[in-house]
C-alpha positions in Angstrom: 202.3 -228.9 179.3 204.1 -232.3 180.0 202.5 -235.3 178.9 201.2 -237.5 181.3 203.0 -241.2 181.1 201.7 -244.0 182.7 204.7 -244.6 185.6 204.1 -248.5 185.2 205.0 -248.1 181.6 208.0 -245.7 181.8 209.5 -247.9 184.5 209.0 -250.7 182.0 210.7 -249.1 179.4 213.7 -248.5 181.3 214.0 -251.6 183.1 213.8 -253.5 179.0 216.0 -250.7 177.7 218.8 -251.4 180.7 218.4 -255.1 180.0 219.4 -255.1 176.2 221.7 -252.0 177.0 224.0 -254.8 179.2 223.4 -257.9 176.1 225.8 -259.2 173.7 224.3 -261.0 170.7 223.6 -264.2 172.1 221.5 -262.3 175.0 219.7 -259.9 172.7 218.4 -263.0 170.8 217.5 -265.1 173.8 215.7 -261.5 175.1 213.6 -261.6 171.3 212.8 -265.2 172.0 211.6 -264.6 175.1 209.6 -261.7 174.5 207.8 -263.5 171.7 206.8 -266.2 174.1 205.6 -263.8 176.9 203.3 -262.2 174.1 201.8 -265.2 173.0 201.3 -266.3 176.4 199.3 -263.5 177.5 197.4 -263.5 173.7 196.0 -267.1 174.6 195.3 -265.4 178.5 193.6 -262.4 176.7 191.5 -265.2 174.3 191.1 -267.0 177.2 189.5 -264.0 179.3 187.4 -262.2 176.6 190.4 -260.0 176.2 190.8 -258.5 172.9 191.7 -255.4 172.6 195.1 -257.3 174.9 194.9 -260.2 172.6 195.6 -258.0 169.6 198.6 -255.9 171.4 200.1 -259.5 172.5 200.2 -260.6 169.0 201.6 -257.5 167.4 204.5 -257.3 170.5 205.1 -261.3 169.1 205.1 -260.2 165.3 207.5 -257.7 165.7 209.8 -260.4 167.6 209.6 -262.3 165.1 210.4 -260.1 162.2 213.1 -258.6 165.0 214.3 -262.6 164.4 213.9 -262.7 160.5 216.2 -259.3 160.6 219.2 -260.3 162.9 219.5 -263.6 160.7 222.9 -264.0 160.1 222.8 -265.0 156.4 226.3 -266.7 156.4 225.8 -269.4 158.5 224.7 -272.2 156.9 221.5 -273.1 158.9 219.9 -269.2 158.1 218.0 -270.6 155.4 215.8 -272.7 157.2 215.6 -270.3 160.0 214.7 -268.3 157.9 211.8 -270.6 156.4 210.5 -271.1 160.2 210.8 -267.5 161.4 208.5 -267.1 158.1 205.9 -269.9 158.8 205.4 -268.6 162.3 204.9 -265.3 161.6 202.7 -266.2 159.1 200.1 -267.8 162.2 200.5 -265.1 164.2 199.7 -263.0 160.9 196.3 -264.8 160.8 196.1 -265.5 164.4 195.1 -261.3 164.2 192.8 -261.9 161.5 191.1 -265.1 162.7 192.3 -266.2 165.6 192.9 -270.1 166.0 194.3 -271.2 169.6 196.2 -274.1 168.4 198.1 -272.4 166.3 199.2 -270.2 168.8 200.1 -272.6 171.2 202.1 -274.7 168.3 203.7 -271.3 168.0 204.8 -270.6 171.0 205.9 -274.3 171.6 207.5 -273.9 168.7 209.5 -270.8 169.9 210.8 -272.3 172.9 211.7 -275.4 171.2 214.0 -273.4 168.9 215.7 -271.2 171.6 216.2 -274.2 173.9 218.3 -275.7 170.6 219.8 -272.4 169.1 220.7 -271.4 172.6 221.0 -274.6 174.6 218.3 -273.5 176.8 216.9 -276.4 179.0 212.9 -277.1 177.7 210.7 -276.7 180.2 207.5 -279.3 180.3 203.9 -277.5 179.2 
């Protein structure tokens, strides 16, 4: 018997798997950046809506973006280091963000995410 797959999901996964099919290393970075945001955004709509069961996939989707992050560190350029020290620190508040979860620190996160990408990648920063 097939297995019944929700079409809004496989569509999804095509559509995402297309995208980073077509990216060169500079686009699959901006694409883990920008994932990582997405997911915290909708973990602080999910807090904000009594969400949590959304809440907790939202911050695993943004944990594994960031350790997707830590991994793709490219550990001969000189500024990896202290990326690597920040990737750290911000997936150690999403870490407890699933235990306890503390708004502010999630939205320092994710400000903190696009503040990165808009210097690693020279992404305009768009006003909160």
């Amino acid at each position: 018997m097939l297995k019944r797959t929700d079409p809004a999901a496989a569509y999804k996964r095509v559509d995402f798997e297309a995208l980073i099919s077509g990216c060169d290393a500079q686009g699959l970075v901006r694409v883990c950046f920008d994932d990582a945001v997405a997911a915290l955004e909708r973990a602080l709509w999910a807090d904000a809506h009594d969400r949590p069961d959304i809440r907790r996939k939202a911050l695993e989707r943004a944990q594994m973006g960031l350790l997707t992050l830590l991994s793709g560190l490219d550990t001969s350029q000189p500024v990896s280091k202290s990326l690597d020290v920040f990737y750290r620190s911000l997936l150690a508040r999403v870490t407890n963000a699933q235990k306890h979860f503390n708004r502010t620190a999630v939205e320092m996160t994710r400000d903190d995410l696009k503040d990165i990408a808009a210097s690693l990648l020279g992404q305009p920063r768009k006003a909160a």
